[in-house]
C-alpha positions as CSV (number, residue, x, y, z in Angstrom):
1,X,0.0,0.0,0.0
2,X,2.6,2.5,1.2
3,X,4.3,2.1,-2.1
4,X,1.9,2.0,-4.4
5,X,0.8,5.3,-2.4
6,X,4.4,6.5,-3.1
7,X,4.5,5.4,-7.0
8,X,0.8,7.1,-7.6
9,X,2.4,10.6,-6.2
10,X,5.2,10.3,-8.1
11,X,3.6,9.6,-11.6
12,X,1.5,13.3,-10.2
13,X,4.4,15.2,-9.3
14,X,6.8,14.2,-11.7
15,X,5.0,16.4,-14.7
16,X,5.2,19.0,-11.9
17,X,8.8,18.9,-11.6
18,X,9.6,18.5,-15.1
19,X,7.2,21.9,-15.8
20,X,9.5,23.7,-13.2
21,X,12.8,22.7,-14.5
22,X,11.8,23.7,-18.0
23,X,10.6,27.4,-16.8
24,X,14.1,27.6,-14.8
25,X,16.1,26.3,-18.0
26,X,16.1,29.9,-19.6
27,X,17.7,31.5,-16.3
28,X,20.1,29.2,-15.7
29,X,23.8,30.9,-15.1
30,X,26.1,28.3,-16.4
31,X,27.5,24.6,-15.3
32,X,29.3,23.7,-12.1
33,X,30.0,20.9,-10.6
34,X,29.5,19.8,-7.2
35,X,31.9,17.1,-6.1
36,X,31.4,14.5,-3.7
37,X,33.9,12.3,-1.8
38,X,34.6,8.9,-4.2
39,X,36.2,6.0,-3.0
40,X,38.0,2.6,-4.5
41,X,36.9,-0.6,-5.7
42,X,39.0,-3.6,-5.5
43,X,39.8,-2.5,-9.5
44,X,39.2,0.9,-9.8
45,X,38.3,4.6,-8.4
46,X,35.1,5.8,-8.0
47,X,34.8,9.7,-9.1
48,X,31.4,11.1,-7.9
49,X,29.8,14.9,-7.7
50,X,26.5,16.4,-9.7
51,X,26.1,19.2,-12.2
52,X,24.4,22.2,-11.3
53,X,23.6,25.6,-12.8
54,X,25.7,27.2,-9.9
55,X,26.9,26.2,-6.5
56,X,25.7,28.0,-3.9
57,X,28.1,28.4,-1.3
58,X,27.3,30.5,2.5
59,X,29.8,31.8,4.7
60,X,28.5,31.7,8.0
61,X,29.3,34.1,11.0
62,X,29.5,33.7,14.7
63,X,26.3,34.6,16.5
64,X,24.0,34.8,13.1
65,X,20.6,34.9,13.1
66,X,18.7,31.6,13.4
67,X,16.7,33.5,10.0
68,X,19.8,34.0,8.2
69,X,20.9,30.4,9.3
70,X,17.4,29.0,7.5
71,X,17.4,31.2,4.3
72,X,21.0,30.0,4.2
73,X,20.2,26.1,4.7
74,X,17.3,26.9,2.2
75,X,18.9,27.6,-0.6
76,X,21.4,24.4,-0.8
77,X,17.7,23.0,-1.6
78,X,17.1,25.4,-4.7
79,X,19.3,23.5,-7.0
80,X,18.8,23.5,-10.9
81,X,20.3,20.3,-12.3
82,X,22.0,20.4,-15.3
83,X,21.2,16.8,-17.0
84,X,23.2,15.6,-20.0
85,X,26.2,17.2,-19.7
86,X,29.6,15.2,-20.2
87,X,31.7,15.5,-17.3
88,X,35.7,13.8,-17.9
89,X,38.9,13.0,-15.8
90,X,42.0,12.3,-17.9
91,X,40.8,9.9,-20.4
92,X,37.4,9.1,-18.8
93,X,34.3,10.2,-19.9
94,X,30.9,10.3,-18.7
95,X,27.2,12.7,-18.3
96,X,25.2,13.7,-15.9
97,X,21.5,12.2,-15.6
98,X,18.4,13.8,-15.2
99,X,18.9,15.2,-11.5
100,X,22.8,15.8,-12.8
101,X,24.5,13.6,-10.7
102,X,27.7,11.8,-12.3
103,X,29.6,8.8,-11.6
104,X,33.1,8.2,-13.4
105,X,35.4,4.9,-13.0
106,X,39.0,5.6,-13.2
107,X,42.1,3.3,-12.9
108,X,42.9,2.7,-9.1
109,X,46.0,4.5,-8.1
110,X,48.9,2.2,-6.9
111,X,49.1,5.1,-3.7
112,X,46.9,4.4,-0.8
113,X,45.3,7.1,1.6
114,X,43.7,10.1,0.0
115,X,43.6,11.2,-3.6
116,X,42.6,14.6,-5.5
117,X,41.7,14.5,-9.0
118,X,40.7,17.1,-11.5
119,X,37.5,16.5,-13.0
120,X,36.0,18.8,-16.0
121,X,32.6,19.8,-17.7
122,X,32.6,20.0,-21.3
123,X,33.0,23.5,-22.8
124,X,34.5,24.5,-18.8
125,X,38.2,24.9,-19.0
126,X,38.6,25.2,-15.3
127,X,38.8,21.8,-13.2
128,X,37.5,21.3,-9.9
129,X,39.6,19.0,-7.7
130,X,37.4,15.5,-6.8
131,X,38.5,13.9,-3.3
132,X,38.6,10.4,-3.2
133,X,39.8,7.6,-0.4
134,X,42.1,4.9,-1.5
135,X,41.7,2.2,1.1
136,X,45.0,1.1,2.5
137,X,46.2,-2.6,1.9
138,X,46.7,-2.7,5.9
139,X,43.6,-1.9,6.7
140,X,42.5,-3.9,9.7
141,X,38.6,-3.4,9.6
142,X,35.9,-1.0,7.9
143,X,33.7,1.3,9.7
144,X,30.1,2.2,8.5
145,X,28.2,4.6,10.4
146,X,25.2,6.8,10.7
147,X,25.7,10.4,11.3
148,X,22.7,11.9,13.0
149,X,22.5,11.6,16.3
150,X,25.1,8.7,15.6
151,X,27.9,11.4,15.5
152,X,25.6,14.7,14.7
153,X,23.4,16.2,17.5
154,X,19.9,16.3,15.7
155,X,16.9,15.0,17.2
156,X,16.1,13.0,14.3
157,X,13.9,10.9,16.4
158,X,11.3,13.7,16.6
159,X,10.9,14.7,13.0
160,X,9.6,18.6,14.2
161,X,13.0,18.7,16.5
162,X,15.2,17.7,13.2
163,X,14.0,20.1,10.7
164,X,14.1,22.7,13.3
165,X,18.2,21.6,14.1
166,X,19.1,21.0,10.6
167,X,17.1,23.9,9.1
168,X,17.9,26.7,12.0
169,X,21.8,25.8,12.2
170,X,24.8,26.8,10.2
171,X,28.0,24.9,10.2
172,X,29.4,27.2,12.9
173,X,26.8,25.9,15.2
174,X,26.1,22.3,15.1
175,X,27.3,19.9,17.5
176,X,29.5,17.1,17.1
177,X,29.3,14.6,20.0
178,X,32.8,14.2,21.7
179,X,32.8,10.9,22.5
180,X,32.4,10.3,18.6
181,X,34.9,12.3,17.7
182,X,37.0,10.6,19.9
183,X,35.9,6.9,18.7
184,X,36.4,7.7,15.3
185,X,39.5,8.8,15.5
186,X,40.7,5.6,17.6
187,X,39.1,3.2,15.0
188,X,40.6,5.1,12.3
189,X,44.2,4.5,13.9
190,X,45.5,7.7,12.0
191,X,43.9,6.2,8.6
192,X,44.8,3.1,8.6
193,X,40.8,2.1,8.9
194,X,38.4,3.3,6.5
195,X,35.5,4.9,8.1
196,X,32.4,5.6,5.5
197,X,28.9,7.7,6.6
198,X,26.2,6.3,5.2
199,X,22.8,8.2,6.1
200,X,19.3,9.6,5.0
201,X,20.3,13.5,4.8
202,X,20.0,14.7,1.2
203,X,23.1,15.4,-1.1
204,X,22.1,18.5,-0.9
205,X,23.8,18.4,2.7
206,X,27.0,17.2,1.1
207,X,29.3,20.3,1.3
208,X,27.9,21.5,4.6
209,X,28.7,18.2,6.3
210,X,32.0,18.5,4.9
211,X,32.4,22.1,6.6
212,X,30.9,20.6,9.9
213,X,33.7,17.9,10.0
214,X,36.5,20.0,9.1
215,X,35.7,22.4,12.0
216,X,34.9,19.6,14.5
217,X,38.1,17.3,13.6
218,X,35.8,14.1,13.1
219,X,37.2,11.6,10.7
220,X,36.2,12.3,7.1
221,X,35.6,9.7,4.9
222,X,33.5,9.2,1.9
223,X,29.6,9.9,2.2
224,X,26.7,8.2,0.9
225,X,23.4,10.7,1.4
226,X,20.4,10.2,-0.2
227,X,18.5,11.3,-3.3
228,X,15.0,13.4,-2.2
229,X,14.0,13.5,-6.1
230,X,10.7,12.4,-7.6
231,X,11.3,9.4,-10.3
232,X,8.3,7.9,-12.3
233,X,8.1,5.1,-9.8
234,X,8.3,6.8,-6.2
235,X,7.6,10.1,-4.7
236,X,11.1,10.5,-2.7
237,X,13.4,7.7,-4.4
238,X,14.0,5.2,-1.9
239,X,13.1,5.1,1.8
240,X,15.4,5.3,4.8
241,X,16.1,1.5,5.0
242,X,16.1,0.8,1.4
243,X,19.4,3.5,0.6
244,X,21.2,2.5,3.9
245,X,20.8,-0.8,3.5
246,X,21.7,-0.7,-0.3
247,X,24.2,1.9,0.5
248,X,26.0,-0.6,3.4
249,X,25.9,-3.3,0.6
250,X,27.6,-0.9,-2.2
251,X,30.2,-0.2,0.7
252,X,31.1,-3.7,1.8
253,X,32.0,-4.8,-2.5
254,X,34.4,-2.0,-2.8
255,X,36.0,-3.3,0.5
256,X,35.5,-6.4,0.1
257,X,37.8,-9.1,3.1
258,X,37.7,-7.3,6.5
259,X,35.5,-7.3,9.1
260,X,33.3,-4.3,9.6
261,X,31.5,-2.4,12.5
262,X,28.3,-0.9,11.8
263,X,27.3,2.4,14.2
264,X,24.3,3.8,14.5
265,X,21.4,5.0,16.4
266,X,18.0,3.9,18.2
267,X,16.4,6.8,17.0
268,X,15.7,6.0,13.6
269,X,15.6,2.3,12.5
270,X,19.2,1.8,12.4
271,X,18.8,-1.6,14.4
272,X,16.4,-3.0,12.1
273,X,18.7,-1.6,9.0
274,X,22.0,-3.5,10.8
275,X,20.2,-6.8,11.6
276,X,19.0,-7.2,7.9
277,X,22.7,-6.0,7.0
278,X,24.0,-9.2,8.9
279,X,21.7,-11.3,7.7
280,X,22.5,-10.6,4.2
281,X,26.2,-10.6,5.4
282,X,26.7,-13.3,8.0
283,X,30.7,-13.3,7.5
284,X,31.3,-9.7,7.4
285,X,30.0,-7.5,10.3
286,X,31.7,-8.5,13.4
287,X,30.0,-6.0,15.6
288,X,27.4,-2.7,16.1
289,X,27.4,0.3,17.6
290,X,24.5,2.3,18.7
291,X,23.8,5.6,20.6
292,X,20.6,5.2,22.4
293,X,19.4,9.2,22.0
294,X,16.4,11.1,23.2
295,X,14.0,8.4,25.2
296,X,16.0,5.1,24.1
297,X,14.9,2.6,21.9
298,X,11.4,2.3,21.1
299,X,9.7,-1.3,21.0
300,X,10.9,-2.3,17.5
301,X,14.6,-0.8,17.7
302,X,14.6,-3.1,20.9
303,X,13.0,-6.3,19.4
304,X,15.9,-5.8,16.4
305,X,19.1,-5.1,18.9
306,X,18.1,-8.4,20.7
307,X,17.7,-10.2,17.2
308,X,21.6,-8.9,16.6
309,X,22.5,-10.1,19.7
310,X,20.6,-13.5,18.7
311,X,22.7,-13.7,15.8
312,X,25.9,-14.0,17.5
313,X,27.0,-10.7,16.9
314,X,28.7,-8.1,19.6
315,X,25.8,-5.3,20.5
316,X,27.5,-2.2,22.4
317,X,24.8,0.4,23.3
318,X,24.9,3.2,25.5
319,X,23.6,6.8,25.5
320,X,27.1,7.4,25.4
321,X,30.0,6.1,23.1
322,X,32.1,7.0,26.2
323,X,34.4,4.0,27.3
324,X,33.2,1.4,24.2
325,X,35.9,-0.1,22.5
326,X,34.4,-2.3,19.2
327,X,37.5,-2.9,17.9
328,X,38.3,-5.6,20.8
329,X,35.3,-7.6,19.6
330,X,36.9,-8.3,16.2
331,X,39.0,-11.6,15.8
């Protein structure tokens, strides 16, 4: 029901969209790109980013108005796409698709650790440098986490509390929990472990995140965030435990051969999202991590965390990551 619900508003919005982009298509200022963090595959490098008319970039200032914060946070939401456009690194070539985004395979480098590699639009002389994580060959285990209110003070367990956060904030102002900062950067062992973010903010968020981790000093690593468009088929692409989960499976074939710890949240489904992950993976996730914000786990978060711990595999949860050590639960 919910998504045939979700495929009927999408067949009525779609036209909508469409109408919009068309009446936009005249004012449009040029191409950019907006890149995104890529990562490797056991036999190549994944390039990633989208092509928009023109990035919008804010400077935030200390003390500014929660207004200026939303008008701000607004309009990384007022994106035209540019679709159709070929987009090339070195000798690679590819185009962007109907919401602009771009994906380009290049050679894996023979380095390890991170990579910077100029990426160009067609008819744009100027490249824009495209991060990307080379996992090292000494990499002990793989991290996958969650960021809010896994790492990122939100509220996303009351949805009025999370717009207000995420829409009322700047990246001067958000909060990055210590105790993950502090995790992350003991798993990471200096960057010897890959740590990847996997959660249900839009790519729209992508930059902003970016600016948040900088500041805070949290590991970065590469970012899969989800796609709010319409398609023919569903309203919002996707749903919150369809892109992580997919999203965790994408992750675990580029790395393939370590064990990985998945960390999370009660909040918002991330139990039920990591106990399908290990049943789909049996082998590979050798323990999970969850927060338990707000009023703790609800009934269902509960029922799933003692299903994980059913399965054999290690369950740390706390309100705190303070004093957990998940790396001592891996053979």
């Amino acid at each position: 029901m919910k998504h045939a619900l979700k495929g009927a508003l999408g067949r009525l919005v779609l036209p909508v969209e469409r109408l919009i982009d068309r009446l936009f298509a005249g004012r449009r200022e040029g191409k950019a790109i907006d890149p995104y963090i890529g990562y490797s595959t056991p036999d190549g490098l994944i390039l990633r980013g989208r092509v928009l008319s023109k990035l919008e970039r804010s400077s935030p200032q200390e003390n500014q108005r929660k207004w200026t914060n939303f008008r701000q946070m607004l309009q990384l939401f007022i994106t035209r796409e540019v679709a159709q456009v070929e987009v090339t690194s070195g000798e690679v070539r590819g185009r962007s698709d109907e919401e602009g985004y771009f994906t380009l395979k290049l050679e894996r480098p023979t380095e390890s650790g991170w990579q910077e590699l100029p990426v160009r639009l067609a008819g744009v002389a100027e490249a824009v440098s495209c991060k990307a994580l080379v996992v090292r060959v000494d990499a002990q285990f793989l991290v996958i986490s969650d960021i809010d209110d896994t790492v990122l003070q939100t509220g996303a367990y009351v949805l009025w509390r999370n717009l207000w956060t995420s829409l009322t904030g700047n990246s001067l102002t958000r909060t990055v929990f210590p105790d993950a900062i502090d995790l992350m950067q003991r798993l990471s062992d200096e960057g010897r472990n890959p740590i990847f973010y996997v959660s249900s903010s839009p790519w729209n968020f992508h930059h902003f995140l970016e600016q948040v981790f900088a500041r805070t000093g949290l590991v970065l690593g590469p970012l899969f965030l989800r796609d709010l468009g319409v398609s023919e088929s569903q309203f919002i692409t996707g749903t919150h435990g369809d892109h992580k989960g997919g999203s965790i499976d994408t992750i675990l074939a580029a790395v393939p051969d370590i064990p990985v710890i998945l960390m999370g949240d009660t909040g918002q489904h991330d139990a039920q999202v990591y106990r399908d992950a290990i049943a789909r993976h049996p082998d590979r996730i050798k323990a999970v991590v969850l927060r338990e914000p707000g009023p703790g786990p609800k009934p269902e978060a509960k029922a799933a965390m003692e299903q994980i711990k059913a399965s054999g595999t290690p369950l740390l949860h706390a309100p705190s990551f303070k004093g957990m050590a998940p790396e001592k639960e891996l053979p």
